[in-house]
N, C-alpha and C positions, 0 to 999 in steps of 0.2 A: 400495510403492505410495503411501506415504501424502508423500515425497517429490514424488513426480510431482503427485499435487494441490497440494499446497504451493508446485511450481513452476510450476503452471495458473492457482492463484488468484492468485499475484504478479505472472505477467502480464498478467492479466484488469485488477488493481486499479491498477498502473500504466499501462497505458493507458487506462483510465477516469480516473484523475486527472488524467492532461497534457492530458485533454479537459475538465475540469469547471474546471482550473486556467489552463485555454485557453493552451497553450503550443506550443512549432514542434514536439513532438513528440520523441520520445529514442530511433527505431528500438525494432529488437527486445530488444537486449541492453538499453538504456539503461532498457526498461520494465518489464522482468523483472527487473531490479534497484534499482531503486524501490519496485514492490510488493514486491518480497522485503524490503527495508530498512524500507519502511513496514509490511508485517506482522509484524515486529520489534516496532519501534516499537509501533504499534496494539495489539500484543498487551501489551505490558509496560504503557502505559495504562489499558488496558480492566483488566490486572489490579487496578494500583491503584485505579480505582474503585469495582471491586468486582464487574465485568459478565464474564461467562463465556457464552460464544458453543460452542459444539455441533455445529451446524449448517453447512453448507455457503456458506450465507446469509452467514450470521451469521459467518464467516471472511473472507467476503468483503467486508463491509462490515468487519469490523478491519482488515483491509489497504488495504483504501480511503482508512479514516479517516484511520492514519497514514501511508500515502502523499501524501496531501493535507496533512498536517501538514510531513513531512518536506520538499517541493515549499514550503510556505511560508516553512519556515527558511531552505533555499538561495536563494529571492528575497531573500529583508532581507539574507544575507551578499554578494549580489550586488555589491549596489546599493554 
């Protein structure tokens, strides 16, 4: 079960980033793969900092953050 959330909040927080990061959008797979990447990401961060998240929320805002982070890098490699 705890798959299945993990796969709800990645595509929650990737489609919320291609929105916050105002992009044409990545369909379904392309979002659920973002947030997946970016809750990677978010997560290995927030450890270094020292922030430990619990919460449902609080998962969903890690994957957020580094989907929004990960979305910034592929810009700069863009360009």
């Amino acid at each position: 079960m705890e798959t299945v959330w993990f796969l709800i909040i990645g595509l929650a927080a990737g489609w919320l980033a291609g929105r916050i990061m105002r992009g044409r959008g990545f369909g379904l797979i392309g979002a659920l793969a973002t947030g997946v990447v970016g809750a990677i990401l978010g997560g290995f961060l927030f450890k270094l900092l020292g922030i430990q998240t619990e919460s449902l929320i609080g998962s969903l805002v890690t994957a957020l953050v580094g989907a929004i982070i990960l979305l910034s890098i592929l810009r700069i490699f863009r360009r």
